[in-house]
C-alpha positions in Angstrom: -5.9 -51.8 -3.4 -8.6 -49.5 -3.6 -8.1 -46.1 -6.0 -9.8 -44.4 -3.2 -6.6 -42.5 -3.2 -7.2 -40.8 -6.2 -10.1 -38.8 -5.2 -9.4 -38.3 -1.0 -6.0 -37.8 -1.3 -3.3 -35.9 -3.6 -2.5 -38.5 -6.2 1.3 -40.0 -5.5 3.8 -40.1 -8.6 7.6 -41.0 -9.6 8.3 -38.0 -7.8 6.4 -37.4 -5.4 5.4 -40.0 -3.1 2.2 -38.3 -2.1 0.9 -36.3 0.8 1.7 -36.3 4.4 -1.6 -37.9 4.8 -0.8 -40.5 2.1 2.5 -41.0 2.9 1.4 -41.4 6.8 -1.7 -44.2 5.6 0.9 -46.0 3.9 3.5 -46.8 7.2 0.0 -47.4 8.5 -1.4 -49.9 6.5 1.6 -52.1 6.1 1.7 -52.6 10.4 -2.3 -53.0 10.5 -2.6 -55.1 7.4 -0.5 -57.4 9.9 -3.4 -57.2 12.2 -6.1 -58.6 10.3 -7.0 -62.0 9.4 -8.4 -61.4 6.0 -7.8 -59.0 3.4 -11.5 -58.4 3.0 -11.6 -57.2 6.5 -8.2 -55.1 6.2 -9.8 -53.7 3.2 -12.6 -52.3 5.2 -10.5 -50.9 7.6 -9.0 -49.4 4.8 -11.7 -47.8 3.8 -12.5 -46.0 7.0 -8.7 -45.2 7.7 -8.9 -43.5 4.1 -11.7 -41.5 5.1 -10.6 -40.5 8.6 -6.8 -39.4 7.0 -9.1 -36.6 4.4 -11.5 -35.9 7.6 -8.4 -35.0 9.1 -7.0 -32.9 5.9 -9.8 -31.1 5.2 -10.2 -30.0 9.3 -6.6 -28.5 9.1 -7.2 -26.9 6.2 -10.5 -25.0 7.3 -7.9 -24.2 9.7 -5.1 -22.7 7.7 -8.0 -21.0 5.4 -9.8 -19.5 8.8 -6.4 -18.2 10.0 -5.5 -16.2 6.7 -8.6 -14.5 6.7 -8.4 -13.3 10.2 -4.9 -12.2 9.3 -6.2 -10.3 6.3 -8.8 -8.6 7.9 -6.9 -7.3 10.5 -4.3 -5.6 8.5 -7.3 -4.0 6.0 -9.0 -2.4 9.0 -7.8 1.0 9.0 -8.3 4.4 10.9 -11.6 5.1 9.0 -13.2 2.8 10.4 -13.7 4.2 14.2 -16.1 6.8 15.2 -15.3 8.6 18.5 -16.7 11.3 20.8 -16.0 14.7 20.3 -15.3 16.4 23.5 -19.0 18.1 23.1 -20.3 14.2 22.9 -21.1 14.3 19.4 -19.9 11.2 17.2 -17.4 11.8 14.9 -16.5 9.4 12.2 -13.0 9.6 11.3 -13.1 9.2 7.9 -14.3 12.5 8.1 -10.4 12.9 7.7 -10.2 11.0 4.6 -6.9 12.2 2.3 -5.6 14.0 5.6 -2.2 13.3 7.5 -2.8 13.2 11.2 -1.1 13.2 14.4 -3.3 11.2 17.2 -2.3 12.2 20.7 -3.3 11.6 24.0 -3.0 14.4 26.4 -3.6 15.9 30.3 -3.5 18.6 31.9 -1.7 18.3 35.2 1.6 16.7 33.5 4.6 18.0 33.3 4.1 17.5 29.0 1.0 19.6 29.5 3.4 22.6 28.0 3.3 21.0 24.4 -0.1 21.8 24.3 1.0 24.9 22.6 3.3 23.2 20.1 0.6 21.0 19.0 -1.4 24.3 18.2 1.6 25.9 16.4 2.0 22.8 14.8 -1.9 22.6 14.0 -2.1 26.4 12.3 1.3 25.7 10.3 -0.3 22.6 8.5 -4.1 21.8 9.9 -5.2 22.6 6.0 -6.4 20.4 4.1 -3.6 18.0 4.5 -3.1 17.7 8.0 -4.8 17.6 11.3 -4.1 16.7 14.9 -6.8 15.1 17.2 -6.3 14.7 20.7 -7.6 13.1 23.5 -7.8 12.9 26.9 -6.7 10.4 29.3 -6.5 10.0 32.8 -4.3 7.0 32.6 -1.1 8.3 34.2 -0.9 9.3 37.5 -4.6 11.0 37.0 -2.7 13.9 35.5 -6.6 14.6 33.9 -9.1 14.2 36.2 -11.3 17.0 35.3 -14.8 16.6 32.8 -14.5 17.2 29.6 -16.2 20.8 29.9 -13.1 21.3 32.4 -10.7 20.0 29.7 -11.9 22.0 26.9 -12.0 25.1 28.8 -8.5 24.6 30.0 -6.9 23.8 26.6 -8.7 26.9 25.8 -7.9 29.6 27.7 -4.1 28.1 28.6 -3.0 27.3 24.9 -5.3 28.7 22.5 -6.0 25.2 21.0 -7.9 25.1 18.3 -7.6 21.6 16.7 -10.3 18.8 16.9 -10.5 17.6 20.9 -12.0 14.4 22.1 -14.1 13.3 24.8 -12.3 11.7 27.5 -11.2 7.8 27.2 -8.5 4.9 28.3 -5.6 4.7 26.3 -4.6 1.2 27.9 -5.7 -1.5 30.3 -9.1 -3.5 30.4 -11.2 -0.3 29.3 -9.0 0.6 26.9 -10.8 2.6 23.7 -11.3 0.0 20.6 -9.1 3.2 18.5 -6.3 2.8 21.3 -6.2 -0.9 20.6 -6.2 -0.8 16.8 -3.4 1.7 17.5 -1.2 -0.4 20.1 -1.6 -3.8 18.7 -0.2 -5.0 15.0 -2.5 -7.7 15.1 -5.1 -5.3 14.8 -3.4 -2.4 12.6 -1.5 -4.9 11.0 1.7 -3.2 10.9 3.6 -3.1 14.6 2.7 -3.3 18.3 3.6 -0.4 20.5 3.4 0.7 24.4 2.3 3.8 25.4 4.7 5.2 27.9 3.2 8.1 29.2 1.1 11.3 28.3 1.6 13.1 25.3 2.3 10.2 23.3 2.2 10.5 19.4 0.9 8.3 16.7 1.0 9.7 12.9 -1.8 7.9 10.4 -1.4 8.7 6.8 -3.8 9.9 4.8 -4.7 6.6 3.0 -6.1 5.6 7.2 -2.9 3.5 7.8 -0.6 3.2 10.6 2.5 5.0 10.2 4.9 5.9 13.3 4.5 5.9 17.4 6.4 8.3 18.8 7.1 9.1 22.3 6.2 11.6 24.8 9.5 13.2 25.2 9.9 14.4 21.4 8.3 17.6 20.5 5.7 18.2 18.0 7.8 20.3 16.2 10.3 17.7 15.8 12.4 17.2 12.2 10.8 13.7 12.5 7.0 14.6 12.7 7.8 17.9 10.5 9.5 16.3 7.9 6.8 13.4 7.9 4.1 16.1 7.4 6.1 17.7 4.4 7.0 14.7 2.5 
């Protein structure tokens, strides 16, 4: 037999009888050797059959190598690397927040959450430093509890709750048109560390300050909860 073996395939020994592919040519061969009426001619066949079998390894490979990398990728993206619209429409890369701790949380103003509006502000002048921040944004997803522009949001956050921290134009936190940050935020294969449904309005994510995914949090715990709190002072 050929040593073709040696260089297409992983070499067999005492203890190891070879690769799946090897191991697969071998049943092979010994019901298609039966076949032919020459060994010259099975040995051609051989030949081809040899090829085909690390065709076939090298395809699943690519594979296996293509898949990894996709995996990789996904879990390096991080928070840094989406710009968004400021609620004045001017771009706002968020690694502008480099080394900062930050709550990410969609809000509206005809819900009956509206209220924590002014915890977010307490929560923003206790720690919006240099260590902390919260950044929220606007969504009409629910009910259309925020149907107004974003000079109608900005001016009621303003003059009903004194807020004061970073405010985003106004985007889709889920379905078709949902914003690419919203889907790095909702889906683990692209944050890389869990999936997670947004409920309602007023729902929370926390992002440490290396960019990465840390917590989502639903609507119905407060800003000034022990969890977020106690996240912020660690």
């Amino acid at each position: 037999m050929y040593s073709i073996q040696r260089y297409f395939l992983f070499p067999a020994s005492p203890k190891n009888k070879g690769s799946f592919f090897l191991v697969t040519w071998r049943k092979l061969s010994d019901r298609i050797r039966q076949s032919f009426l020459s060994e010259k001619t099975f040995q051609f066949h051989e030949l081809f059959y040899y090829k085909i079998a690390f065709q076939m390894k090298t395809f699943i490979l690519s594979i296996i190598v293509t898949m990894i990398t996709s995996v990789a990728g996904a879990q390096q993206k991080s928070f840094y690397d989406f710009t968004v619209k400021t609620i004045d429409g001017k771009d706002l890369p968020l690694s502008t927040f480099k080394g900062k701790k930050v709550l990410v949380v969609n809000v509206a103003s005809k819900c009956g959450f509206t209220p924590q509006y002014a915890k977010l502000e307490e929560l923003y002048e206790k720690y919006g430093k240099d260590d902390f921040v919260v950044i929220g944004f606007p969504a009409n997803n629910f009910l259309h509890q925020e149907p107004g522009t974003n000079e109608e949001i900005k001016e009621f956050c303003t003059l009903n709750y004194g807020v004061t921290f970073p405010m985003m134009a106004k985007i889709s936190v889920k379905g078709k048109d949902i914003a690419p940050l919203y889907q790095w935020l909702t889906h683990k294969s692209e944050n890389g560390v869990s999936d997670a449904k947004i409920g309602w309005n007023f729902h929370k994510f926390l992002i440490d300050e290396n960019g990465r995914w840390v917590a989502s949090i639903g609507s119905t715990t407060s800003p000034l909860s022990q969890e977020i709190v106690g996240w912020i002072e660690e």
